[in-house]
C-alpha positions in Angstrom: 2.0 -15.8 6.9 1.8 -15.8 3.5 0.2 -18.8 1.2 0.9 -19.7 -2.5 -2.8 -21.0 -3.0 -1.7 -22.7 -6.2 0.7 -24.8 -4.8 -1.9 -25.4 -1.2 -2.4 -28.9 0.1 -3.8 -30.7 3.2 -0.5 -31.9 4.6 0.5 -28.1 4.7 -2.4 -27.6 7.4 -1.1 -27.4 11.6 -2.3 -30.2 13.6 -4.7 -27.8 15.5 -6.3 -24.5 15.0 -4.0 -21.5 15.6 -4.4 -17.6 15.2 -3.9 -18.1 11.1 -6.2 -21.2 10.4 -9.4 -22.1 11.7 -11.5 -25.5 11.4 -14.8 -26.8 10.4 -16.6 -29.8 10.1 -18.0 -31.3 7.2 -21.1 -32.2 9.7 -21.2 -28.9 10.6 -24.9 -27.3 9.5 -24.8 -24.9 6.8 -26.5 -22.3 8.2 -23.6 -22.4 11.0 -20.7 -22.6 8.2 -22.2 -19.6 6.9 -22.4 -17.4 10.0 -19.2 -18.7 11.7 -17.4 -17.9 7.8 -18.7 -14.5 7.7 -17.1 -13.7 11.4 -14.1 -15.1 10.8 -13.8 -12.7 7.6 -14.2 -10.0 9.8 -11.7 -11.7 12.2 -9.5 -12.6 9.7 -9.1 -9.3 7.7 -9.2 -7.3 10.9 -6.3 -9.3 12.4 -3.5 -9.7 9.9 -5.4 -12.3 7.3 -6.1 -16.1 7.8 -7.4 -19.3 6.8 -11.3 -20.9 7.0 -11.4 -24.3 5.9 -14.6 -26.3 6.0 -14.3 -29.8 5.9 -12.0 -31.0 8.2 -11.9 -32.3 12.1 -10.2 -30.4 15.2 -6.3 -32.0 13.7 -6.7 -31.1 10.3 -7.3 -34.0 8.8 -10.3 -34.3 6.0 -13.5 -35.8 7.4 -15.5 -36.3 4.1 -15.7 -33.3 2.5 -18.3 -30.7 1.4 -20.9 -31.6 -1.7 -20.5 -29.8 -4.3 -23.5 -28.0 -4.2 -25.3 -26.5 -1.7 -29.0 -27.0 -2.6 -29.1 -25.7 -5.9 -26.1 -23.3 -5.8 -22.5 -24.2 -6.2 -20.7 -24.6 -3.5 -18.0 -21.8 -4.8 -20.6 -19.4 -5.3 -22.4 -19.8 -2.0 -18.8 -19.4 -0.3 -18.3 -16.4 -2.8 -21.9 -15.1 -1.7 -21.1 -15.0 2.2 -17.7 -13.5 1.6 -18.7 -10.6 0.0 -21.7 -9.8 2.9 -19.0 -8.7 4.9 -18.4 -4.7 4.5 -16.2 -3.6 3.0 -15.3 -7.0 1.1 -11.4 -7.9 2.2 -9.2 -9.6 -0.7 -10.0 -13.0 -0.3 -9.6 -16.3 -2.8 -11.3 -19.6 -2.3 -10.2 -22.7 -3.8 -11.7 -26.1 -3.3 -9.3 -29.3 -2.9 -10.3 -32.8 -3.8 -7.2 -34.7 -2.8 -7.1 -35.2 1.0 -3.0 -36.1 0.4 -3.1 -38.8 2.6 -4.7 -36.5 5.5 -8.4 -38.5 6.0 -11.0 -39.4 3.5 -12.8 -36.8 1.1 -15.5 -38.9 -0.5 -17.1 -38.3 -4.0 -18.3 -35.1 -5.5 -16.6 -33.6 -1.9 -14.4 -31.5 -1.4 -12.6 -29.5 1.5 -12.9 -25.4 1.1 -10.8 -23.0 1.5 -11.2 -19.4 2.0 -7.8 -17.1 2.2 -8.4 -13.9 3.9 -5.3 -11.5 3.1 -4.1 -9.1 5.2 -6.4 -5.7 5.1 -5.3 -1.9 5.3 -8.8 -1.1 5.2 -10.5 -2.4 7.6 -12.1 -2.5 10.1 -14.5 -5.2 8.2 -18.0 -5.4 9.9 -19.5 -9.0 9.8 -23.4 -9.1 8.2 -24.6 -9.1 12.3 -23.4 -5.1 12.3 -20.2 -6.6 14.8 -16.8 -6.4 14.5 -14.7 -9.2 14.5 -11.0 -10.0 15.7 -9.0 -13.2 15.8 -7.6 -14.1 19.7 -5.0 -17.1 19.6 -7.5 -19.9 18.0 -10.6 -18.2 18.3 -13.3 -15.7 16.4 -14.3 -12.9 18.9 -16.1 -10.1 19.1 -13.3 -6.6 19.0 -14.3 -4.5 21.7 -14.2 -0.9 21.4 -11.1 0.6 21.6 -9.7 -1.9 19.1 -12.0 -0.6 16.2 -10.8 2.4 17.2 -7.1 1.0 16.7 -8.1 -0.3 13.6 -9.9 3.0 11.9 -6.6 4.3 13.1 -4.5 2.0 11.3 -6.2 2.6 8.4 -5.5 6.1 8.4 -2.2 5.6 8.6 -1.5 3.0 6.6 -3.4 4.4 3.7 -0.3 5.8 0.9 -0.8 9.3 0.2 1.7 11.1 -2.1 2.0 14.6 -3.2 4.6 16.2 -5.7 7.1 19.0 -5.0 9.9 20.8 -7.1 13.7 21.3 -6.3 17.2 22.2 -7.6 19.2 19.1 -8.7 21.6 18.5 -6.1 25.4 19.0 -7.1 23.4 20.6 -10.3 21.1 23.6 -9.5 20.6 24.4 -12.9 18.4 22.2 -13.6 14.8 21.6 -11.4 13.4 18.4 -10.5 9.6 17.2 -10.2 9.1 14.5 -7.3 6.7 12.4 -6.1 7.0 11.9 -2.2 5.0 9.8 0.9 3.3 11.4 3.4 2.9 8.8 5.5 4.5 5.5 6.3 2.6 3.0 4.1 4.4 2.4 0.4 2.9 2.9 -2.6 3.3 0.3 -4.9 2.7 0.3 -8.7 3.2 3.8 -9.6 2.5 5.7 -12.4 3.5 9.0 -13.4 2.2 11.2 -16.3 1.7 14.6 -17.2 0.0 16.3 -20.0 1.2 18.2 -21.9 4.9 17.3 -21.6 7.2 19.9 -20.4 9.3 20.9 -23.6 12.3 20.1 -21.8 10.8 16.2 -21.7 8.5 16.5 -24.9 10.7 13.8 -26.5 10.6 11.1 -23.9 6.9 10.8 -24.6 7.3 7.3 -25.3 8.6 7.0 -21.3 5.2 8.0 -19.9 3.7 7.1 -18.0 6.7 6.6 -15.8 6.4 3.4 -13.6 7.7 3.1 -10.2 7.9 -0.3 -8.6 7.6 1.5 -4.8 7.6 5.0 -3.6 8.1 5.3 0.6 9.7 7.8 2.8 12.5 7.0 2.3 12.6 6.4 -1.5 11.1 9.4 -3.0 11.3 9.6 -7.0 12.9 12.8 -8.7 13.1 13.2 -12.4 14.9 16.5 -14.3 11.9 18.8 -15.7 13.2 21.8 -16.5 16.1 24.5 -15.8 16.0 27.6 -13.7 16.7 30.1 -16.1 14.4 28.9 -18.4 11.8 27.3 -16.4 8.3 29.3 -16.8 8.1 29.0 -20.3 9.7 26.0 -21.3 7.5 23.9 -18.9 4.8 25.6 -19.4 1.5 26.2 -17.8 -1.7 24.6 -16.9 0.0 21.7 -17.1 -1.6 18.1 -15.2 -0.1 15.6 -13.2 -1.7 12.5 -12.5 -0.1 9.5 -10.4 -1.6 6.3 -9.9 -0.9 4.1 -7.5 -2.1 0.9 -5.3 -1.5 0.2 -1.4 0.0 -3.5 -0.2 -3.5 -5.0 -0.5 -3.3 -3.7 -4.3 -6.3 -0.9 -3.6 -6.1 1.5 -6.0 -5.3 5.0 -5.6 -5.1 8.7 -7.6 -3.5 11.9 -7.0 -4.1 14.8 -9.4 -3.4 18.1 -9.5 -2.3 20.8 -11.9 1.6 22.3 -11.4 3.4 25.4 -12.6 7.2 25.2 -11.6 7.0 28.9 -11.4 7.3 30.2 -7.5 7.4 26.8 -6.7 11.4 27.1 -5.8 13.5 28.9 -3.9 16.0 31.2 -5.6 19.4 29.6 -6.7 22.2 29.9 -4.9 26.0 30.7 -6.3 28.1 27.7 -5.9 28.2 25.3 -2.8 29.7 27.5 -0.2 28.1 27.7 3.8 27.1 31.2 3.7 28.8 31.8 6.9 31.7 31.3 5.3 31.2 33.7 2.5 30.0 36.5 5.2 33.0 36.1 7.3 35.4 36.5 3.8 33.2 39.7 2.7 34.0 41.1 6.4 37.6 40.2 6.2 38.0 41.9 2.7 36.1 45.1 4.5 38.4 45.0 7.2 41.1 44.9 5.2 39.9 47.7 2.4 39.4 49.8 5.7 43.0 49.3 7.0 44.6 49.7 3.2 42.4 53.3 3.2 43.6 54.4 6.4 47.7 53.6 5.8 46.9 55.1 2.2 45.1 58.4 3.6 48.6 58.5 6.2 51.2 59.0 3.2 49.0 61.5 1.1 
């Protein structure tokens, strides 16, 4: 679920608690509000991303409010405080609503908070008690085991990693591509491609670079003309450094740099499009038939 926090109101709230939105009190204690918002980070970000709101009864309707402050610290920066205790910190944005929309009372100098947890890929997020947290239905619970395990998993797997190869052009061998793959599942998002020096080939595109790629995937790979074969060593160069940078879905930020040398980095180019077991059976055929023009030649003589 997915929330434009702008645009976020009261009457947008369920009538009860579910697996995205969890409630709170404005009579709940502090100290409470402060450990039951740390867990349900860690719940939260560890289980797809969520809602906390303080300040509201069991249906979602405002029951006074929070002050403003909390002691001597505003209430945005104590919220901003218990957030970021939680290791590593998730995305997250808070925003504080005054207008209860019809939905209760909020009285004045209240307000009702709300803390968005997104959706992590690099979890799992460890609550300040050293526990891992999950959400279950309505409920904050502690993950057992084998679930952190899933979840260091996950991250693995989800974490965008992309590497570079070189090819022939299809339909155009002549000329040799650079390309910037996935190895694994997750996309890559916000990609940017440079390298330095510019092949000669490319030297006067360097108003182009960095190239930006909106997303790169499996199954979207992103190929751009270098060089060509005969003239590849040179012309491109040597020594010469890539650098592509790139985010994940939760906009973590990502680099992958290496130097490349087209050189040996293809495999030889191949005469025209034809299956090579086609070619082979022709080349026998015009043996077998040399052989049988050589033996009614050698029969006349």
């Amino acid at each position: 679920m997915k929330i434009d926090i702008e645009n976020f109101d009261l009457t947008q709230l369920p009538d009860a608690e579910d697996d995205f939105f969890e409630f709170k009190s404005s009579n709940t204690p502090h100290n409470d509000i402060k450990k039951k918002l740390s867990c349900a980070v860690s719940g939260f970000a560890n289980s797809g991303g969520g809602c906390f709101i303080v300040g509201v009864d069991g249906n979602g309707n405002a029951d006074n409010g929070l002050s403003l402050k909390i002691g001597k610290q505003d209430l945005r920066d104590w919220a901003d405080q218990i957030v970021n205790q939680v290791e590593p910190v998730p995305k997250y944005e808070i925003k504080l609503i005054n207008d209860s929309m019809g939905r209760g009372v909020i009285q004045t100098d209240s307000v009702i908070l709300l803390v968005i947890i997104h959706e992590s890929y690099a979890g799992p997020h460890m609550a300040p008690d050293n526990h891992y947290y999950i959400r279950a239905g309505a409920h904050t619970v502690k993950a057992k085991h084998f679930i952190v395990e899933a979840i260091w998993a996950k991250r693995h797997f989800s974490k965008p990693r992309l590497t570079h190869l070189f090819r022939l052009k299809p339909e155009e061998e002549q000329a040799i591509q650079l390309g910037i793959i996935a190895l694994t599942d997750a996309p890559a998002i916000e990609v940017k491609i440079n390298i330095s020096p510019l092949p000669q080939m490319i030297s006067h595109c360097e108003s182009l670079f960095p190239l930006q790629v909106s997303v790169i995937d499996r199954n979207n790979p992103f190929f751009f003309d270098v060089s060509t074969y005969d003239r590849a060593k040179e012309p491109f160069g040597k020594e010469l450094h890539l650098k592509v940078e790139y985010c994940d879905l939760a906009g973590n930020p990502y680099i992958y740099e290496t130097k490349v040398e087209v050189s040996g980095s293809i495999s030889p180019i191949t005469i025209g499009n034809d299956n090579p077991a086609k070619i082979v059976r022709a080349l026998e055929a015009i043996n077998k038939a040399l052989l049988q023009l050589t033996k009614f030649t050698q029969k006349f003589c």
